[in-house]
N, C-alpha and C positions, 0 to 999 in steps of 0.2 A: 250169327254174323261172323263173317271171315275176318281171322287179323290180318291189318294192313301189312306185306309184304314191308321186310327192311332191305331186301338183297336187291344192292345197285344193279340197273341193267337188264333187271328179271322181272318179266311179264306174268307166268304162272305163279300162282300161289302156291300149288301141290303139283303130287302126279294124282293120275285118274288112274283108276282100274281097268286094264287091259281090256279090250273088248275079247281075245282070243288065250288070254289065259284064265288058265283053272283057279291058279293060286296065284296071290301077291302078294308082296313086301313093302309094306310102305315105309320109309325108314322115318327118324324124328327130326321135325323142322330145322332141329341146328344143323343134323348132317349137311341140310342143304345150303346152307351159310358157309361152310369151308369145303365142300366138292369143289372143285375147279370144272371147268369145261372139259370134257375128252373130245379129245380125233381120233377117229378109227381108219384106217384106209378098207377101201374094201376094193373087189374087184369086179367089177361086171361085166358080162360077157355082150352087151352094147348101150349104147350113149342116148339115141335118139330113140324118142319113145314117139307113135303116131298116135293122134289127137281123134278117139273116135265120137267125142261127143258134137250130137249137131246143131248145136246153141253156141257154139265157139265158134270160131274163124280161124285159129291157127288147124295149120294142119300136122306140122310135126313142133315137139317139145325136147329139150335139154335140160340135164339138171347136175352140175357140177358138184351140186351138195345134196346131202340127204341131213335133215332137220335143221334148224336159222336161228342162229342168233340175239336177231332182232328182238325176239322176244314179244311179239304181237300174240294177244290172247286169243283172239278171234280167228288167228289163220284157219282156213279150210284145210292146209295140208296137214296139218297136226295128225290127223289118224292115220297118215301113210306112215306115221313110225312107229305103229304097231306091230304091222308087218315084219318089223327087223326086232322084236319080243321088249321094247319098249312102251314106254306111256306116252301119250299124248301131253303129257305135262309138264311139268320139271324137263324130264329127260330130252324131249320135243329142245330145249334148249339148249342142255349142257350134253347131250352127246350126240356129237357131229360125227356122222362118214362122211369122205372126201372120197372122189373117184380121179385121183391122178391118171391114172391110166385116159381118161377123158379124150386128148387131144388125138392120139393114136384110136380108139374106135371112131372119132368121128371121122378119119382119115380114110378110116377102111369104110366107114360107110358110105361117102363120097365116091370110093371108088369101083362099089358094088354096078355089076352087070345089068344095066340096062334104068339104070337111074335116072331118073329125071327130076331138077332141081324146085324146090318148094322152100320158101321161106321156114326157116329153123327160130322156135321162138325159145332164148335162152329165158331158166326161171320160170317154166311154166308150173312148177311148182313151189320149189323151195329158191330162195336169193342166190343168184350169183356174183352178188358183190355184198355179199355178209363180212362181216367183219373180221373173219381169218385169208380170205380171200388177198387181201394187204399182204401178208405170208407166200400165200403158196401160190398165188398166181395163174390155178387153172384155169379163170376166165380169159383171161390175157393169150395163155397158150391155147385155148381155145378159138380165141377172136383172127392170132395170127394164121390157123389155120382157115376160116374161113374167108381172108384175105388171099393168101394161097389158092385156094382154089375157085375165088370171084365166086363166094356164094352167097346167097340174098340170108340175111340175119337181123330179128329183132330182139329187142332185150328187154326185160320187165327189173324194175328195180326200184328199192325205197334208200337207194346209199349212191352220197353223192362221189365216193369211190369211183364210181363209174368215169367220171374226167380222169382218172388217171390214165386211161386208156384210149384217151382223145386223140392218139396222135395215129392209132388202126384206121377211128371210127373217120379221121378225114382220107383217109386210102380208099374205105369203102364207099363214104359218101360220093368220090370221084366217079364210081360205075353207079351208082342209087340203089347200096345193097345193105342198108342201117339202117335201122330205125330205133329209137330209146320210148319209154312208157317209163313215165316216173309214179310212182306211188303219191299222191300227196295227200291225204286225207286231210287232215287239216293244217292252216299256217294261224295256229294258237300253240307257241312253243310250248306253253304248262301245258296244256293238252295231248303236245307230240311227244311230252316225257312220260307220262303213264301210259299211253296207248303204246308207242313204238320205243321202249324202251331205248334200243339198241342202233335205234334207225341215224342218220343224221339230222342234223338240227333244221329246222323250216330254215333258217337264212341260206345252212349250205344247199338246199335241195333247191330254192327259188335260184339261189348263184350257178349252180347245176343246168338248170333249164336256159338258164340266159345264157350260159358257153358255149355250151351244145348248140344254143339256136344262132349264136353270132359268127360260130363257125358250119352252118350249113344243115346240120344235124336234125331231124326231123324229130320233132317230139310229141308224145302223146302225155295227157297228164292222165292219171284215176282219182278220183276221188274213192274211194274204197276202202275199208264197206265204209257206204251213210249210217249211223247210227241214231233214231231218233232220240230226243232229249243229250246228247254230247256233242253230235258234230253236224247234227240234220240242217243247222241253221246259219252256213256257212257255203253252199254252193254259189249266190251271188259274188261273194269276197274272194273266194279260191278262183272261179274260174278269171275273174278279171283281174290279178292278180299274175297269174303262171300265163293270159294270153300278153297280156304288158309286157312280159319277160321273153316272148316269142315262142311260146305253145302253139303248135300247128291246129292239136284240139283237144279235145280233153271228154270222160264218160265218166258217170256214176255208175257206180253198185250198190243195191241197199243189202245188207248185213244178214245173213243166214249162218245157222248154228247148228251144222249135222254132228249129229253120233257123239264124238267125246270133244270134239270143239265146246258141245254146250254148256259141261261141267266146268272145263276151264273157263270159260268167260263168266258163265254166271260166278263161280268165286272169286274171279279176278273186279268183276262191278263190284261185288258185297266190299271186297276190299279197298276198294279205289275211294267208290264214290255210292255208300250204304246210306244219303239221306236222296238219292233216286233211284236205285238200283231194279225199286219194285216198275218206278214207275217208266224203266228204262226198259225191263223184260215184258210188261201189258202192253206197250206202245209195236213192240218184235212184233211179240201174238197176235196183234188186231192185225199186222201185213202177213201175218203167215198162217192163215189158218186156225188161229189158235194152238200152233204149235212156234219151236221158237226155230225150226228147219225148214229146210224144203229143198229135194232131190230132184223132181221131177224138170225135163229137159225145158228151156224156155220161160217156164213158170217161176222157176229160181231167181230170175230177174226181175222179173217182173212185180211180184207181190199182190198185195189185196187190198182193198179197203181205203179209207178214206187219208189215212194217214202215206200211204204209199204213193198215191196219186198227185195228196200235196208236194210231198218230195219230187217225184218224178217232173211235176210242174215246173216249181223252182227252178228244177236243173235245165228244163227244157227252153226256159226262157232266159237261164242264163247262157245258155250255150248259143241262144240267137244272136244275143246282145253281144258276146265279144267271140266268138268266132266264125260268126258270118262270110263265108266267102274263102275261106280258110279249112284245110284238109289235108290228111296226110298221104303223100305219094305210094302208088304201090310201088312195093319194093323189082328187082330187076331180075331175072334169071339168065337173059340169054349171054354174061360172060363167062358163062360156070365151063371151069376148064377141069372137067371129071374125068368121067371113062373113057371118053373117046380119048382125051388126048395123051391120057395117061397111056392107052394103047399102040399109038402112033410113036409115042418116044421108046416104043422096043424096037422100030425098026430105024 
């Protein structure tokens, strides 16, 4: 059984073993108790990444940051920071790359030959309003530029940061080119401290959705992931809860654990909460196969078995009951002042 993390803030218990390395170092529990966070700047040669899987709905993604804060053991993106010769664990938290450069590619890609405008979904991976973000502001220099050139932008986010930026998202609401997607998985704040370490607190994320929506601001809630036996038992309470506060709508996801997300998580239950932990991981298994993942396109959402179906129930009956009649607008493309116009201003 894993010892209970003591380090404020921190979701991983360890790192995991590299999927692409040969050799590793794993250093001893207290190094991780006085590491501080790192920032790296790195630099990439573009901003916007296209969305090829065909179970999503966005079509292009942004991501200001490479690995988050928040500290959620479960994230899916955790094995993208293998790729940069980190772990999925520890490190997945304390060492952030920043792409300041951000606002300038996405300029240049706006103004690429023969473009045509699609909704840019900020956070398709990692947070764009994690908690350095307050610092450095690249969302901000980001959002201004897509105000700039009147381009349709949605946002994904677990941090009610995002009001600080209130005052873009009513420029853009004026053309219907915003939309916000709040994370809420649960509003059982002892709940939201172990899960989302880093995240803000359920009263600021509920006061979050009520600004946004009193100011015009179109909201989508997630519930994400469901978790059975933690948070499975909570879709009636959330949804009616965030539509009270003027949620336009709100979806579930139920909880999948690929590649080295599942060592993280499974350590992170043993450590959390080891008198369910077993009976948190058989409950995964019975929607997923028997296993505690699942990759395959479509399928990923959907699950198996008897325990999957109850949940999807739930939700589907809560989603009658308080969002009935209520949806969120598609977002607007035809003010996008791109190429062309950018053209015409040389003559």
């Amino acid at each position: 059984m894993d010892k209970k993390p003591n380090i404020k803030g921190q979701g991983a218990v360890q790192n995991v073993i590299n999927r692409f390395d040969r050799y590793t170092f794993e250093p001893e529990d207290e190094d991780f108790e006085t590491v501080k966070t790192a920032f790296t700047e790195v630099f990439p040669k573009s901003i916007v990444n296209p969305v090829k899987s065909p179970d999503l709905s966005m079509e292009y993604s942004l991501n200001p940051y490479q690995g988050c804060e928040h500290g959620c053991s479960y994230c899916f993106a955790r094995p993208t920071h293998e790729y940069w010769g980190f772990s999925a664990g520890i490190d997945f938290e304390r060492k952030i790359m920043v792409k300041n450069n951000a606002p300038e590619l996405l300029e240049k890609f706006f103004k690429k030959r023969g473009y045509a405008p699609k909704t840019i979904v900020m956070s398709g991976n990692t947070d764009c309003y994690q908690p350095i973000e307050r610092k450095l502001e690249i969302t901000r220099k980001l959002l201004q530029k897509f105000l700039e050139y009147r381009h349709p932008v949605s946002i994904i986010t677990k941090n009610a940061l995002v009001l600080r930026d209130l005052d873009i998202f009513i420029h853009l609401r004026e053309m219907n080119l915003i939309s916000v997607n709040l994370s809420i998985p649960t509003i059982n704040e002892d709940l939201r401290k172990v899960m989302e370490p880093r995240t803000s607190t359920v009263k600021n994320k509920l006061k979050a959705v009520e600004i946004l929506s009193e100011n015009g601001i179109p909201v989508n809630v997630m519930v994400a992931p469901v978790i059975p036996a933690l948070n499975s038992d909570e879709g009636l309470k959330i949804y009616k809860t965030v539509s009270e506060a003027g949620a336009l709508s709100a979806h579930h996801v139920l909880i999948r654990l690929n590649d080295t997300v599942e060592p993280v998580f499974v350590h992170w239950l043993n450590a959390n909460f080891p008198d369910r932990s077993q009976k948190v991981l058989n409950l995964i298994q019975s929607m997923r196969g028997g296993k505690l993942g699942e990759k395959r396109y479509f399928e990923r959402y959907k699950g198996e078995g008897n325990i999957a179906e109850m949940i999807h129930n739930s939700y589907q009956l809560a989603k009658r009951k308080y969002f009935e009649g209520k949806h969120i607008p598609p977002l607007s493309t035809e003010h996008f002042s791109g190429t062309k116009e950018q053209q015409l201003r040389l003559f």
